[in-house]
C-alpha beads as a LAMMPS data file, in Angstrom:
LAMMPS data file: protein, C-alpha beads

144 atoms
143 bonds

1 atom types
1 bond types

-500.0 500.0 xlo xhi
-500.0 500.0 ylo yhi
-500.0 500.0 zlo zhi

Masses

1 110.0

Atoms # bond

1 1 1 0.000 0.000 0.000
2 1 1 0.814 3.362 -0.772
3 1 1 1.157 5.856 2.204
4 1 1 -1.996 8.637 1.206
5 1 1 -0.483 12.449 0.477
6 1 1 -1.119 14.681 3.225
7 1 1 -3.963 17.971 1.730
8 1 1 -3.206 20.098 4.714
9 1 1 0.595 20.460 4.097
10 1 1 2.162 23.535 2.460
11 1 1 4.198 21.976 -0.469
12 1 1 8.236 22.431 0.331
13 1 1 9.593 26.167 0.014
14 1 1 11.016 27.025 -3.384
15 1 1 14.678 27.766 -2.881
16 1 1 15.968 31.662 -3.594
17 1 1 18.339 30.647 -6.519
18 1 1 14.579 29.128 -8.648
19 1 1 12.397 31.805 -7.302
20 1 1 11.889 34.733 -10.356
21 1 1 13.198 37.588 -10.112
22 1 1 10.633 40.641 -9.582
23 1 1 10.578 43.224 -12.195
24 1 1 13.058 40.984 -15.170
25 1 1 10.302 38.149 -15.441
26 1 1 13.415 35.489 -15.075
27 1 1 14.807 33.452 -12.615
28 1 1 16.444 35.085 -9.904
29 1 1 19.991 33.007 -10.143
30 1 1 19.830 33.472 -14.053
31 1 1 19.429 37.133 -13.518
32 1 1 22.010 37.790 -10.911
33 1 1 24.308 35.379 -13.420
34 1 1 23.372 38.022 -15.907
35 1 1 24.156 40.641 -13.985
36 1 1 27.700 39.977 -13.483
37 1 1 28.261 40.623 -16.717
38 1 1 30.890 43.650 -15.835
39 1 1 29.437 47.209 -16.438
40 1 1 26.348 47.073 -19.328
41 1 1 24.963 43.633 -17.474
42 1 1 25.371 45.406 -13.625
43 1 1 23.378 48.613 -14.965
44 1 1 21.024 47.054 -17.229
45 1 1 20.127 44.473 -14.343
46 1 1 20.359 47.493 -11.332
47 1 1 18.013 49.744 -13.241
48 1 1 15.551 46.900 -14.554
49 1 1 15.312 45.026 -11.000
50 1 1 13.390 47.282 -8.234
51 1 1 12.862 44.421 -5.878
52 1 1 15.239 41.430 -5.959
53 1 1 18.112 42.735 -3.282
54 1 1 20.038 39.183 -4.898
55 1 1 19.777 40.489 -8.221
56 1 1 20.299 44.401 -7.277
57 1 1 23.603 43.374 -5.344
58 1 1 25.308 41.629 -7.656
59 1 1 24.415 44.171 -10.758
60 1 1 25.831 46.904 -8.026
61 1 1 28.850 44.812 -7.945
62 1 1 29.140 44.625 -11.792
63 1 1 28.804 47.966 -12.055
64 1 1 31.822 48.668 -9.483
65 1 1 33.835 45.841 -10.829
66 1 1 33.177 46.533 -14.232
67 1 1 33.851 50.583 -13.394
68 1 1 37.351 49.509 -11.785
69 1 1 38.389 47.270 -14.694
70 1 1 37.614 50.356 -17.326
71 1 1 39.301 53.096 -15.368
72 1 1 42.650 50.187 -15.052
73 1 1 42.373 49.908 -18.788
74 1 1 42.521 53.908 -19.347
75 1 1 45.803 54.273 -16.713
76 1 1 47.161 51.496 -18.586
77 1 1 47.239 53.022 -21.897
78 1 1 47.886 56.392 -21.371
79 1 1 51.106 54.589 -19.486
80 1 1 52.077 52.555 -22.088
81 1 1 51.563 55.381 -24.776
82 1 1 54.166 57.600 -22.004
83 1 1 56.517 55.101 -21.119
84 1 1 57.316 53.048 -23.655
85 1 1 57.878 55.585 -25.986
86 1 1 60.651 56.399 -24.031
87 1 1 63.870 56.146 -26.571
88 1 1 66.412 52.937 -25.283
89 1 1 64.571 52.074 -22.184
90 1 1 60.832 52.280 -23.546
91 1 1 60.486 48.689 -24.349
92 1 1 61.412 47.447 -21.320
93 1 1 58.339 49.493 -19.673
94 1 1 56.529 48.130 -22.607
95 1 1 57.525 44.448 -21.566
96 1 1 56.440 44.900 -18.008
97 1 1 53.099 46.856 -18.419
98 1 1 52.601 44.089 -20.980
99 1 1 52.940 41.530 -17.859
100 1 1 51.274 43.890 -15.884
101 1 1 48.002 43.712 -18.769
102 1 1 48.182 40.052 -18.716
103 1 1 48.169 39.622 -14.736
104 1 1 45.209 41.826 -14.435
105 1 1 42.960 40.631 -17.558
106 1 1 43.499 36.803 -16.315
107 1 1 43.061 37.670 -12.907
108 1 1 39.974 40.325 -13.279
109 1 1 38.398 36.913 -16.143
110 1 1 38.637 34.630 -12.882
111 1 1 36.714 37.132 -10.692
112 1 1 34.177 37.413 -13.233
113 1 1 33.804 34.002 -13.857
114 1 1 33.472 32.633 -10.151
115 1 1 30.703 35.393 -9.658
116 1 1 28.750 34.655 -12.386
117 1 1 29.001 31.039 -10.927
118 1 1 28.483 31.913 -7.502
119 1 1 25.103 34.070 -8.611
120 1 1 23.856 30.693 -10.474
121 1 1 24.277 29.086 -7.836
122 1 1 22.535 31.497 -5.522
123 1 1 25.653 32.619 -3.092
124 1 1 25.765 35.827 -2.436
125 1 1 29.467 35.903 -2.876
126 1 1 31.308 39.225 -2.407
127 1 1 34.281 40.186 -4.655
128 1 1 37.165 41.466 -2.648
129 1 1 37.376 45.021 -1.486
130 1 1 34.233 45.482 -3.922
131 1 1 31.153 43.274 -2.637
132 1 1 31.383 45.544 0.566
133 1 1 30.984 48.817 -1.280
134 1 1 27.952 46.990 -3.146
135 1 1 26.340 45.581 -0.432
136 1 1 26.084 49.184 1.506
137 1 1 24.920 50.810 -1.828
138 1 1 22.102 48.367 -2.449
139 1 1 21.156 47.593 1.491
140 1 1 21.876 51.226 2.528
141 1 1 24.228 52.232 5.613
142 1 1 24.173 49.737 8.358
143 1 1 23.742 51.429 11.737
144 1 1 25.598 49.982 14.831

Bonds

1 1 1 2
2 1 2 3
3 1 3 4
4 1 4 5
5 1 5 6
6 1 6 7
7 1 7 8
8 1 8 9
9 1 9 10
10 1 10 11
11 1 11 12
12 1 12 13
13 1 13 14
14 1 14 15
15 1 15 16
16 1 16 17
17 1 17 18
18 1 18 19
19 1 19 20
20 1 20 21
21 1 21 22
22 1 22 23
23 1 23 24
24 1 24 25
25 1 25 26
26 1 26 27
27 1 27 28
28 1 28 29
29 1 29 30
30 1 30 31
31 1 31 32
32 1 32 33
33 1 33 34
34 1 34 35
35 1 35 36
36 1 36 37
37 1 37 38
38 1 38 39
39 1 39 40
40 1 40 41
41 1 41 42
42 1 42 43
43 1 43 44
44 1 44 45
45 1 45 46
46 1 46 47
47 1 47 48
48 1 48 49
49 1 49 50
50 1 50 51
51 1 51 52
52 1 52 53
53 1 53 54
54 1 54 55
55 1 55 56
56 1 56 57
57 1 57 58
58 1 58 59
59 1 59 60
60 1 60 61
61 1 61 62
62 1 62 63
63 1 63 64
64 1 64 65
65 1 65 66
66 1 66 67
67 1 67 68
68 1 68 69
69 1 69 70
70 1 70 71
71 1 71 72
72 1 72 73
73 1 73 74
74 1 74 75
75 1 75 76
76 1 76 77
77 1 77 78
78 1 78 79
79 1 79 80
80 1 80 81
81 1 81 82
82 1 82 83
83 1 83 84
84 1 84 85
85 1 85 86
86 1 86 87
87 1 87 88
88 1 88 89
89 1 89 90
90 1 90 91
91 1 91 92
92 1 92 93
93 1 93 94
94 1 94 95
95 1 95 96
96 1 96 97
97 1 97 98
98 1 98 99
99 1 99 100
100 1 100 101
101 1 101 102
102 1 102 103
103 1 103 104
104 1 104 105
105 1 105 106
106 1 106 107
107 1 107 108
108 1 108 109
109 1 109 110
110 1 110 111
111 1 111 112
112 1 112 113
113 1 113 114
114 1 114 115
115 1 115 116
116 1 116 117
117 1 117 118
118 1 118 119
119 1 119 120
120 1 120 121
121 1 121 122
122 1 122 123
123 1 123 124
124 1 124 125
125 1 125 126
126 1 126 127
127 1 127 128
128 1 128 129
129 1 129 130
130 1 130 131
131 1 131 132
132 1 132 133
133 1 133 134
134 1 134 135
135 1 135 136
136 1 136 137
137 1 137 138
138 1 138 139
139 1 139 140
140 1 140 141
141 1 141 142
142 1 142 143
143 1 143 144
């Protein structure tokens, strides 16, 4: 015999990372994946999504990553254009900034990668130095 289903219980709570987002009409882990993309996903996602804090956090963390990674990219050229420009000894700046590039591309592709992850999975994972700047934009000051 089969045991008979109980009517009067609730069925099981849906878990955050399948509930749907509010205002995008997706899921909320999909969005928040979305969102990480750095920059145009983080603003498209922060200004779309009024409701989902999940969502809103990471998009504010996009933004700020995304933000960080641009403004590295302008310092980087305008040094490069300076430096190694410099007659006899330019192309040894060149060489380093190069490394320099390299180091920070690969490591900045990693970041990206384990938050988009992360939001999939539903973590609310905070990116170094950044996720704590995001979380006070998008939960507001805390007071002690």
């Amino acid at each position: 015999m089969s045991d008979p289903v109980d009517p009067v219980s609730p069925p099981p709570p849906l878990s955050s990372a399948s509930t749907t987002a509010g205002s995008t009409g997706l899921p909320t882990n999909v969005a928040a994946a979305l969102a990480c993309l750095p920059l145009i996903g983080g603003i498209i996602f922060y200004v779309l999504e009024k409701r989902d804090q999940f969502v809103r956090f990471y998009a504010m963390q996009s933004i700020i990553f995304g933000g960080a990674w641009f403004v590295f990219v302008i310092i980087w050229n305008v040094l490069y254009g300076v430096l190694a420009s410099i007659p006899a000894i330019g192309w040894i700046f060149a060489f380093l900034l190069w490394i320099l590039w390299a180091v920070f591309n690969v490591g900045a592709v990693i970041i990206w990668v384990i938050a988009m992850i992360k939001a999939f999975n539903g973590v609310r994972w905070d990116i170094p130095y950044i996720g704590p700047i995001a979380r006070q934009q998008v939960d507001g000051p805390t007071v002690i």
